[in-house]
N, CA, C and O atoms as a MOPAC input file, in Angstrom:
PM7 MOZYME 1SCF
protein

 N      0.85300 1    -1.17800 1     0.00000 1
 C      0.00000 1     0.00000 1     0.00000 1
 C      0.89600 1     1.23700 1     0.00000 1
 O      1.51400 1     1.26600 1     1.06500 1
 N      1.17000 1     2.16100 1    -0.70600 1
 C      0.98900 1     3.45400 1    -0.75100 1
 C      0.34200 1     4.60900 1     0.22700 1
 O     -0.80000 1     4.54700 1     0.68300 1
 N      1.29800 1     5.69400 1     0.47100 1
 C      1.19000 1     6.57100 1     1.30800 1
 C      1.33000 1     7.82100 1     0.79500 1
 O      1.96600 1     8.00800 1    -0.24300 1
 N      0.63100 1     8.99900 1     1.61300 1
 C      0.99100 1    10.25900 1     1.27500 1
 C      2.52000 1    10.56000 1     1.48900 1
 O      3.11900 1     9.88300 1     2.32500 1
 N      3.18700 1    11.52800 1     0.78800 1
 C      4.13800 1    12.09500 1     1.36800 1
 C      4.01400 1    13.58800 1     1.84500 1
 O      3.98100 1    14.55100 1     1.07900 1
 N      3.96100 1    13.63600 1     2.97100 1
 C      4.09800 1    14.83300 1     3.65800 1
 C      5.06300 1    15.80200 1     2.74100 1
 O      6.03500 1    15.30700 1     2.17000 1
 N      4.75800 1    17.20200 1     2.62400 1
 C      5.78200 1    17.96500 1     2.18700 1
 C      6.84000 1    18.21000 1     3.17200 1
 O      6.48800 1    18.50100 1     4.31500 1
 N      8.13900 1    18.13100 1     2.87800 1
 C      9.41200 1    18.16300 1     3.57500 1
 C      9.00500 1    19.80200 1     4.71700 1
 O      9.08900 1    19.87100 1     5.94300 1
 N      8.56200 1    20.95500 1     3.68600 1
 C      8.34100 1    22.26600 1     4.34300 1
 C      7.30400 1    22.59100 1     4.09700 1
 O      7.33500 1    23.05200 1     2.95600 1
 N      5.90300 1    22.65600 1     4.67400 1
 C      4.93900 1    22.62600 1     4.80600 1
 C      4.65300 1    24.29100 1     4.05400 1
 O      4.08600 1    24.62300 1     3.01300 1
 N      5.40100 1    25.14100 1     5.23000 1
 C      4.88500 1    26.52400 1     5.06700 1
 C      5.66200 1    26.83200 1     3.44600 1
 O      5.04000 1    27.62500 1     2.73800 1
 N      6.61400 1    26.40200 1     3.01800 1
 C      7.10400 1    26.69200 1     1.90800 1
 C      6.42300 1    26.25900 1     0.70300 1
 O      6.49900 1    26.96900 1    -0.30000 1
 N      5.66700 1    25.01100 1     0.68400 1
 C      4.66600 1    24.28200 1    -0.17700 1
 C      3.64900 1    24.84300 1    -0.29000 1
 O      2.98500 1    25.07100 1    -1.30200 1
 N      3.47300 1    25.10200 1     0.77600 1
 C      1.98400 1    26.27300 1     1.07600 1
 C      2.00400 1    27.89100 1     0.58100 1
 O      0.89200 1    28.40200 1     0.45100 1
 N      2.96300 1    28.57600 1     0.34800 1
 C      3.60500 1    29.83400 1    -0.11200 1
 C      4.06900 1    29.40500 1    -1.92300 1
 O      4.01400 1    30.18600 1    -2.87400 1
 N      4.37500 1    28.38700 1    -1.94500 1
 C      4.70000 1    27.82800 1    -3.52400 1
 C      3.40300 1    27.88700 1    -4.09500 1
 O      3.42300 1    28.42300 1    -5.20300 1
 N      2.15300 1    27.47500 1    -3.67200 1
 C      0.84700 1    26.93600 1    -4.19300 1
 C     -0.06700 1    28.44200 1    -4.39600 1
 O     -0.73200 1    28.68700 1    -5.40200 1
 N      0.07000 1    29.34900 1    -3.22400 1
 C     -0.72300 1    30.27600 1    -3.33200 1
 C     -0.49900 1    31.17100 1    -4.21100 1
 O      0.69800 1    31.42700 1    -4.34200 1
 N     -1.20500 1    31.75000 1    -4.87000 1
 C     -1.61900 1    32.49200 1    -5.98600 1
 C     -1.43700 1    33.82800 1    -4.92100 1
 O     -1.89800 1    33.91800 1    -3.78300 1
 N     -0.55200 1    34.90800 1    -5.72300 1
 C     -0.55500 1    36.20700 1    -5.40700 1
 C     -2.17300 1    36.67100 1    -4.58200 1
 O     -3.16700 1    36.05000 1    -4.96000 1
 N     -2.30900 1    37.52500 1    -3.71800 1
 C     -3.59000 1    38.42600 1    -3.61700 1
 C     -3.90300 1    37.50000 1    -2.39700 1
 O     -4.69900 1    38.10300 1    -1.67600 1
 N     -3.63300 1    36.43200 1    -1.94500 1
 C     -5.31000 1    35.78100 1    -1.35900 1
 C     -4.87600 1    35.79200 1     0.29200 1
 O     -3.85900 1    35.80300 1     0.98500 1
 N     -6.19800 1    35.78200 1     0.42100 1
 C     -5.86400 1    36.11800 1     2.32000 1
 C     -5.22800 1    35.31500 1     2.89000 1
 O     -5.05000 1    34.21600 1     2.36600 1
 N     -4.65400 1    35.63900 1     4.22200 1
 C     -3.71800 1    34.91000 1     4.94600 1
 C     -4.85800 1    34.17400 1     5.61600 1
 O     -4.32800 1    33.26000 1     6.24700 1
 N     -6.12600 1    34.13500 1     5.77700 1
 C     -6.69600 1    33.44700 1     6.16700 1
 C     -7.16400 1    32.21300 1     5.58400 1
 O     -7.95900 1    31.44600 1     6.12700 1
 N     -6.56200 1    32.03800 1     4.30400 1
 C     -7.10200 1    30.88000 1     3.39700 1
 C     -5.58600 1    29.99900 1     3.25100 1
 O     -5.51400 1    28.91600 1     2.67100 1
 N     -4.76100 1    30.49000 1     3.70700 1
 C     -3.36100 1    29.51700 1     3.93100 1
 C     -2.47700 1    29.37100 1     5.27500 1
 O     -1.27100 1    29.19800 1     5.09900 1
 N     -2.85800 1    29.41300 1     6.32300 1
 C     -2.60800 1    29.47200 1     7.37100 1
 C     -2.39700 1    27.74200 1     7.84200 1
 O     -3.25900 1    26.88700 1     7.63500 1
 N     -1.28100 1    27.52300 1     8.39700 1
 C     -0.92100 1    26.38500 1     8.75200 1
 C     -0.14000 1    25.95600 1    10.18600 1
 O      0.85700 1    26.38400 1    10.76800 1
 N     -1.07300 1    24.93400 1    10.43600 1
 C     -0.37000 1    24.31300 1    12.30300 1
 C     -0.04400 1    22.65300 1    11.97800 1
 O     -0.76900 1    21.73700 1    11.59000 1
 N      1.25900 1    22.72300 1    12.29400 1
 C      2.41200 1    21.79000 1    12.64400 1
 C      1.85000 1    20.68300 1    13.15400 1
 O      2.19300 1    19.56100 1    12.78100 1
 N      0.90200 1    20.90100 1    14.08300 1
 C      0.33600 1    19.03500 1    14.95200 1
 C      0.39100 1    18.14700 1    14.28400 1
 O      1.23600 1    17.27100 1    14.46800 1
 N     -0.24400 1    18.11500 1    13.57900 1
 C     -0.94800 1    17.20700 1    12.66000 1
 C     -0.63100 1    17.20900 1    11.46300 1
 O     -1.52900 1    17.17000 1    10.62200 1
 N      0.50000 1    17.24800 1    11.13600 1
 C      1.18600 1    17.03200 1     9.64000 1
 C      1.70300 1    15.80900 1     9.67300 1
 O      0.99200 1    15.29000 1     8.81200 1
 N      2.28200 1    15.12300 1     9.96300 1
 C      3.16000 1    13.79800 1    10.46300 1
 C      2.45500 1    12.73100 1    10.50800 1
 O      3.08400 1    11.67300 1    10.52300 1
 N      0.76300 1    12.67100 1    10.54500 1
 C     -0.46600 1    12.12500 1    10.24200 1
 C     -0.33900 1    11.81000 1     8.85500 1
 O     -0.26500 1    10.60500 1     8.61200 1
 N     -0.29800 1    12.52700 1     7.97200 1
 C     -0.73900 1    12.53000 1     6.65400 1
 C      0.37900 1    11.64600 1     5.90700 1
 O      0.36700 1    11.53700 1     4.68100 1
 N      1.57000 1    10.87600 1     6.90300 1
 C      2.04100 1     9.90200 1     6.21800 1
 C      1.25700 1     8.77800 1     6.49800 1
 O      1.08400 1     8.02100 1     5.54300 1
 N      0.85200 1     8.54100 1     7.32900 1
 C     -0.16200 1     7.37400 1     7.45900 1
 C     -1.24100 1     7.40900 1     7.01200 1
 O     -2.00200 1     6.56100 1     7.47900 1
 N     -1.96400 1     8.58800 1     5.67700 1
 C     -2.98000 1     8.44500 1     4.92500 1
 C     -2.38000 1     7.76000 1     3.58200 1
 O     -1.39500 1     8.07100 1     2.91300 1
 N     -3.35000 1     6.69200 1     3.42500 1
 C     -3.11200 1     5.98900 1     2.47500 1
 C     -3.32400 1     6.81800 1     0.85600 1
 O     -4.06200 1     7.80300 1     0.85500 1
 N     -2.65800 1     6.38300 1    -0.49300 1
 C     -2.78100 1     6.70000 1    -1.15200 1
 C     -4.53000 1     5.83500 1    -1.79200 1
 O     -4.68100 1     4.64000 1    -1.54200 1
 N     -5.49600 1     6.50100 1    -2.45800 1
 C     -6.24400 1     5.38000 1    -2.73500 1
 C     -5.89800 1     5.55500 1    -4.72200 1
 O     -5.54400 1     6.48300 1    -5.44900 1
 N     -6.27400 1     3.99900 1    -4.94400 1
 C     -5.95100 1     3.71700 1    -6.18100 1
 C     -7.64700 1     3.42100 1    -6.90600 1
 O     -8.27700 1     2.43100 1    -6.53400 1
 N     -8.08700 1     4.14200 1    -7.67600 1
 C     -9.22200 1     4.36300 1    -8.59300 1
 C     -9.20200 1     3.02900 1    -9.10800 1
 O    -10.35500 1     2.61300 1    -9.22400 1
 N     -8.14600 1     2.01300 1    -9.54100 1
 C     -8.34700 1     0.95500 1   -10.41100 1
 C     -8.16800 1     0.04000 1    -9.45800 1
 O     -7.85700 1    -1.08600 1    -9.84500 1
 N     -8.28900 1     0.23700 1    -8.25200 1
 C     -8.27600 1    -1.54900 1    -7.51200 1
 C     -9.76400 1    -1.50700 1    -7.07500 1
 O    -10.47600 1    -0.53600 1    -6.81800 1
 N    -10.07300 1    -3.04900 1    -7.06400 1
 C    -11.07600 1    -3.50000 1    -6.88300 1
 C    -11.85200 1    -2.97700 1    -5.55900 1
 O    -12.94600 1    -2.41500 1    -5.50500 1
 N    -11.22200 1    -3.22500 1    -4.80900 1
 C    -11.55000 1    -3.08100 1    -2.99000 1
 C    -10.56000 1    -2.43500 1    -1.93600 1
 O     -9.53800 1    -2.91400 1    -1.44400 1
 N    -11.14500 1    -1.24700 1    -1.74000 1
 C    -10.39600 1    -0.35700 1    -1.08700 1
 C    -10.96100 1    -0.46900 1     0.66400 1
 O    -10.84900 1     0.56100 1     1.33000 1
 N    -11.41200 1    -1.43000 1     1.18200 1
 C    -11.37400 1    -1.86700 1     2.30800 1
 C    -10.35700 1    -1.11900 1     3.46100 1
 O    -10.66500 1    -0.19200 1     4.21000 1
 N     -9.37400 1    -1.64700 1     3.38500 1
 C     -8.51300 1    -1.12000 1     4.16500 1
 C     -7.64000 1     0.14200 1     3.80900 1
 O     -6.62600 1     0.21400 1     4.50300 1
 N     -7.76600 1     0.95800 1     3.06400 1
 C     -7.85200 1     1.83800 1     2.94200 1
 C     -8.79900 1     3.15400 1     3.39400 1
 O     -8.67200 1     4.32900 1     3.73900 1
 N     -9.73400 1     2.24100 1     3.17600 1
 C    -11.09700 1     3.33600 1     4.19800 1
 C    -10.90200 1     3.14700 1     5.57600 1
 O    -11.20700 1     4.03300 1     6.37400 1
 N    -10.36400 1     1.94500 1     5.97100 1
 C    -10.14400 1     1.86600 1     7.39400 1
 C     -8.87800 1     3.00000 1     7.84100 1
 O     -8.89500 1     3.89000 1     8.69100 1
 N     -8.05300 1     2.66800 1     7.11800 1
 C     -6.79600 1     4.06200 1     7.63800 1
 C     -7.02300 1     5.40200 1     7.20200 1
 O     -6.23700 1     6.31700 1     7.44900 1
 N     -8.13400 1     5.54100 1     6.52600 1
 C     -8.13500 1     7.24100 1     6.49400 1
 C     -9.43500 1     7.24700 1     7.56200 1
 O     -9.52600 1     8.07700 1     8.46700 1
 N     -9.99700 1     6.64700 1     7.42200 1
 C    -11.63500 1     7.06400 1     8.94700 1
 C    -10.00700 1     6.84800 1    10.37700 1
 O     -9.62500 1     7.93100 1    10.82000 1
 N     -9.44200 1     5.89800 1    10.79100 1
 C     -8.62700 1     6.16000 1    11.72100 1
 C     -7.74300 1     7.18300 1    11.70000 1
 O     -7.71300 1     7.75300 1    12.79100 1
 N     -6.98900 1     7.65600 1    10.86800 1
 C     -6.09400 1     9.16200 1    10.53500 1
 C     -7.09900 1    10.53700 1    10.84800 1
 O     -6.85800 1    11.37300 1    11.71900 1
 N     -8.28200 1    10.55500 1     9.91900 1
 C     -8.88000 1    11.51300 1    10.42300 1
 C     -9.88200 1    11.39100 1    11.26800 1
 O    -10.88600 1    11.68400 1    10.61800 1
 N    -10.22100 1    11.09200 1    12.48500 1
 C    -10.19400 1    10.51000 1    13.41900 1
 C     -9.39600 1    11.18500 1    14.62800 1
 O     -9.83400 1    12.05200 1    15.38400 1
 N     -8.04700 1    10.55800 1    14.64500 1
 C     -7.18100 1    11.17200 1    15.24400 1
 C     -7.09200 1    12.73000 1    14.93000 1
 O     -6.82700 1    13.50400 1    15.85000 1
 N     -7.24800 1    13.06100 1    14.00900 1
 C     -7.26100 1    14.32900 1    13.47700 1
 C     -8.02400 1    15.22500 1    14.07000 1
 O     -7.60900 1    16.36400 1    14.28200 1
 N     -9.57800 1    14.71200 1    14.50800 1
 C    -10.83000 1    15.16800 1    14.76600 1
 C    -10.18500 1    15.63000 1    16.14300 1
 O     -9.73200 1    16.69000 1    16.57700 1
 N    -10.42900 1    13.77600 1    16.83500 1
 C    -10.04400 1    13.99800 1    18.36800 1
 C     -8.67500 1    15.27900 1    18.75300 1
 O     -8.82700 1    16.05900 1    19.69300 1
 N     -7.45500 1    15.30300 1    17.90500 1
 C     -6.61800 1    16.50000 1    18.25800 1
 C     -6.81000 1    17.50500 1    17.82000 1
 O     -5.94300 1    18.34200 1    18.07000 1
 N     -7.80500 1    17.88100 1    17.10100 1
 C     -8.32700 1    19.08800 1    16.80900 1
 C     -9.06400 1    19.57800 1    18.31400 1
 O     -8.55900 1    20.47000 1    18.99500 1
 N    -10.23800 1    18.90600 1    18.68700 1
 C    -11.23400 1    19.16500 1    19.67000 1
 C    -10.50600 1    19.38000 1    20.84900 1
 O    -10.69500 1    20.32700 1    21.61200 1
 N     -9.24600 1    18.04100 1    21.06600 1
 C     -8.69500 1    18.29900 1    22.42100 1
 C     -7.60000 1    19.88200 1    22.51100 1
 O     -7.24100 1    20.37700 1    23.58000 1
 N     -7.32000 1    20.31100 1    21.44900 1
 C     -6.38500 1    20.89400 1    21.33700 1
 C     -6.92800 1    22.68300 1    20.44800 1
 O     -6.23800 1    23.44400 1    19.77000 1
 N     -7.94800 1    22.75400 1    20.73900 1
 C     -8.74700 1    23.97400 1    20.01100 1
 C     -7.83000 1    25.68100 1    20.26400 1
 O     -7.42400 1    26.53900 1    19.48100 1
 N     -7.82100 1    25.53800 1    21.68000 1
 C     -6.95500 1    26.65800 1    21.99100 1
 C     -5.76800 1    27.18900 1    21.57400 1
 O     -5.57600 1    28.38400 1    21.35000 1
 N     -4.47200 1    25.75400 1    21.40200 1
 C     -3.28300 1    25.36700 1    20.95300 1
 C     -3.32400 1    26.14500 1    19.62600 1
 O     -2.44500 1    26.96900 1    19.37700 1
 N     -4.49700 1    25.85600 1    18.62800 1
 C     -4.81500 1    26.28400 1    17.14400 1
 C     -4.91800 1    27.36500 1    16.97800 1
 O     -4.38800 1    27.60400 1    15.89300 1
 N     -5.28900 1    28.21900 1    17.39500 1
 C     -5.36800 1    29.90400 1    17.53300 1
 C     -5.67400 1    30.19400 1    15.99400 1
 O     -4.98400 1    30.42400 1    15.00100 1
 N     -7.71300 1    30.01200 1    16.40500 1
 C     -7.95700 1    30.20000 1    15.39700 1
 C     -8.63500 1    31.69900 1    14.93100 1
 O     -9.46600 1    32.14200 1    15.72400 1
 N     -8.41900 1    32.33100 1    13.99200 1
 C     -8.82200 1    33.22000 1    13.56000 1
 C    -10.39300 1    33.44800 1    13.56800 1
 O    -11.03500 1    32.43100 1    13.30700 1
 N    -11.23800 1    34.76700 1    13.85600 1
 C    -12.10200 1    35.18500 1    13.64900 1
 C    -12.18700 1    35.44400 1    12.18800 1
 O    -11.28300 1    36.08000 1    11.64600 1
 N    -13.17100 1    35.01600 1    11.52700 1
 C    -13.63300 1    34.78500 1    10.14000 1
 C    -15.14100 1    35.88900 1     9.88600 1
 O    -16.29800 1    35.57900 1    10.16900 1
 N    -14.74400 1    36.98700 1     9.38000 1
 C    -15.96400 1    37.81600 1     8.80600 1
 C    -16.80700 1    36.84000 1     8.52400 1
 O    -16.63600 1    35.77900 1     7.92500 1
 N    -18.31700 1    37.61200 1     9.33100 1
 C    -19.48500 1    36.43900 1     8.24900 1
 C    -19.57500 1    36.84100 1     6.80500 1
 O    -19.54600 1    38.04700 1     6.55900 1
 N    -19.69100 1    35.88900 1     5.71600 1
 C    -19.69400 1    35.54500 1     4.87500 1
 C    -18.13800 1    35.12900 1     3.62700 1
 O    -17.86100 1    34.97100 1     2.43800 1
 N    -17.55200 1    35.13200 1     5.00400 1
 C    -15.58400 1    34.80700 1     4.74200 1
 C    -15.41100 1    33.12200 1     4.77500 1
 O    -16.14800 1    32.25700 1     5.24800 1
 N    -14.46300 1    33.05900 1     4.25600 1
 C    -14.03300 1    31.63900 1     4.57500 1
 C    -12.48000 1    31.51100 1     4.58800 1
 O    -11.65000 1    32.10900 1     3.90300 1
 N    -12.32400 1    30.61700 1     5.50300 1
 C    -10.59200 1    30.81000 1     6.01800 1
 C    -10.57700 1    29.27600 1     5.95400 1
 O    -11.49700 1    28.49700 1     5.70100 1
 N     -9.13300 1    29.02100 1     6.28500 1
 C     -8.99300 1    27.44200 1     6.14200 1
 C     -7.55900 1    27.63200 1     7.23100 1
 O     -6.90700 1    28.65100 1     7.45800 1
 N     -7.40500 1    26.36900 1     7.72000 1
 C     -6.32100 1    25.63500 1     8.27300 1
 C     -5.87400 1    24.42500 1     8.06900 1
 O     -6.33300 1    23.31700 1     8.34800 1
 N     -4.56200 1    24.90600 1     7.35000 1
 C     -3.81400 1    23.81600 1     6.82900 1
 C     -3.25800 1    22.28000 1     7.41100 1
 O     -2.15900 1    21.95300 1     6.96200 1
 N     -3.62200 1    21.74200 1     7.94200 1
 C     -3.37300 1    20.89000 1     9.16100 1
 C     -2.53700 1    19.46800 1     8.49300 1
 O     -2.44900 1    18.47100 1     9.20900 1
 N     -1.99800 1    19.46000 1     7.22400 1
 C     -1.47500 1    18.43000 1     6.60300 1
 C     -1.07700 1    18.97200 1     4.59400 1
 O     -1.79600 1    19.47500 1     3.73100 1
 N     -0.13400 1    18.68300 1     4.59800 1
 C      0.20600 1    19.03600 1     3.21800 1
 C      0.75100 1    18.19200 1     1.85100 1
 O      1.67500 1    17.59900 1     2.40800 1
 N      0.79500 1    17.85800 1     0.83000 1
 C      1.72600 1    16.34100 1     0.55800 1
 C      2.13900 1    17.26300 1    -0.13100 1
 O      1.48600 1    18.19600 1    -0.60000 1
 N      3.81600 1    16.93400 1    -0.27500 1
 C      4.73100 1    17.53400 1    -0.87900 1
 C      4.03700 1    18.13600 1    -2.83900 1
 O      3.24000 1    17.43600 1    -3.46400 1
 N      4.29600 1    18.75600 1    -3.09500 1
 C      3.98200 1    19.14400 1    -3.90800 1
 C      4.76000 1    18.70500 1    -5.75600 1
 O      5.91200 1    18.27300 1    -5.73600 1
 N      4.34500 1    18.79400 1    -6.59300 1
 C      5.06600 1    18.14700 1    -7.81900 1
 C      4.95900 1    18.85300 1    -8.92800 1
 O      3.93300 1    19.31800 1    -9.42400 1
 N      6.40000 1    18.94100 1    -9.42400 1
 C      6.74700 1    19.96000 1   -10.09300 1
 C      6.90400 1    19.43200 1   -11.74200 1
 O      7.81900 1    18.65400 1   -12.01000 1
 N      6.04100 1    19.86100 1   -12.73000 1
 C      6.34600 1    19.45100 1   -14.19800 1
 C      6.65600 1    20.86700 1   -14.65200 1
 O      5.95100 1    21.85800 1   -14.45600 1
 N      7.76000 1    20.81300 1   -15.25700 1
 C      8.61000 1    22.07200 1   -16.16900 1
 C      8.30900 1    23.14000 1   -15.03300 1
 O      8.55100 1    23.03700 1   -13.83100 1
 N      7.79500 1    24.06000 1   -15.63500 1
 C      7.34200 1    25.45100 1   -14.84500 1
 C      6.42200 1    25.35400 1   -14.19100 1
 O      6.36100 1    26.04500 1   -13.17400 1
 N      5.55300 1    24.62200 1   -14.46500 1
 C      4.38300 1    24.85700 1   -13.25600 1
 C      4.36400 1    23.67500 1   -12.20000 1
 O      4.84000 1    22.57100 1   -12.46700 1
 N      3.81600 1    23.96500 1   -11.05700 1
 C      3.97400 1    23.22600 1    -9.45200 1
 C      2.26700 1    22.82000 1    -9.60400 1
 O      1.46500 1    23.48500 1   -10.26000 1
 N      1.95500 1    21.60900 1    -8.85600 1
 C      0.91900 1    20.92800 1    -8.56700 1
 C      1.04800 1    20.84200 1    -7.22200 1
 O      2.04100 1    20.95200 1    -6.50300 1
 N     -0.03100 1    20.64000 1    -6.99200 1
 C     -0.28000 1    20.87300 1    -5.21700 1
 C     -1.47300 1    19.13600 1    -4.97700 1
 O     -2.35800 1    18.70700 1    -5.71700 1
 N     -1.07900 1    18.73200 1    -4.01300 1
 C     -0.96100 1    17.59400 1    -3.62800 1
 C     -2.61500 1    17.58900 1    -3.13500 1
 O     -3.41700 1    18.42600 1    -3.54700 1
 N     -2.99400 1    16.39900 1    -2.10000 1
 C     -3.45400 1    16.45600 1    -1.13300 1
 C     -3.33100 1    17.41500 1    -0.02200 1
 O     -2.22400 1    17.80200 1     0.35200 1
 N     -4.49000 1    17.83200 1     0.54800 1
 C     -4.25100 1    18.76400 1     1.64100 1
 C     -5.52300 1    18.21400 1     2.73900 1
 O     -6.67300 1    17.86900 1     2.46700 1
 N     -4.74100 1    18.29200 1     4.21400 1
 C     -6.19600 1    18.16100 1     5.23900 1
 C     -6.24400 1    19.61100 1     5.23100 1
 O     -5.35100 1    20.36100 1     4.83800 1
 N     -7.57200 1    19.98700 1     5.78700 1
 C     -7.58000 1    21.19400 1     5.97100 1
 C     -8.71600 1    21.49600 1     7.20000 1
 O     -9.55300 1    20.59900 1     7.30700 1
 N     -8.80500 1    22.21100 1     7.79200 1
 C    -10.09400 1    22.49600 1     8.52700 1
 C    -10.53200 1    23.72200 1     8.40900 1
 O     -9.75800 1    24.65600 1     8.61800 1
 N    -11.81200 1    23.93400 1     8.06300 1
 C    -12.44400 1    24.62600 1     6.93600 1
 C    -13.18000 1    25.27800 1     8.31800 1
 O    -13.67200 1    24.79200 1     9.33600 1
 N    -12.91600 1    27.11000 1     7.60700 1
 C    -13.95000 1    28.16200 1     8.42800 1
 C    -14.59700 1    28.74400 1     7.82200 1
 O    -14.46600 1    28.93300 1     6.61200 1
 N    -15.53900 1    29.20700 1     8.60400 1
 C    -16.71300 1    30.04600 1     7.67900 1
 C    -17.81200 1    30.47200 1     8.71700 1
 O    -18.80100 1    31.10200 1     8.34500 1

């Protein structure tokens, strides 16, 4: 089985991906929970039965949930204008580079609004 690869520098992958202009509230990133996202499995579209694969991403995010909830304060999360949406980067996979342009991976994220 196949795994994510975490990006080596999270905040640098994350600064590579963003497009000039956009709020710091839509790329904002915490360290906990990056080191998780090697133990998310890659899933493969052409295999038959992805069984255990659903089992390690419901357990990864999971853990994710539970250290989010236990750890809310730690996160220092931003106040979000109503009708804004912010995000927290909480996992990144290294990113992949063809000629000039960069692709951006998998991302966990925990989504505000």
């Amino acid at each position: 089985m196949k795994y994510l690869v975490p990006a080596r520098s999270p905040a640098e992958a994350i600064e590579r991906l963003t497009p000039p202009g956009i709020s710091p509230t839509r790329k904002l990133f915490r360290p906990k929970f990056h080191h998780l996202l090697a133990e998310m499995p890659q899933v493969d579209a052409g295999q038959e039965t992805q069984d255990e694969e659903v089992r390690l991403t419901v357990k990864v995010l999971t853990a994710i949930r539970e250290g989010v909830l236990s750890s809310l304060d730690e996160l220092d999360i931003p106040d979000i204008a109503p009708g804004d949406f912010g995000r927290i980067i909480l996992g990144i996979e290294e990113p992949k580079v063809f000629g000039d342009a960069i692709r951006g991976g998998t991302e966990i994220v925990l989504a505000l609004w």
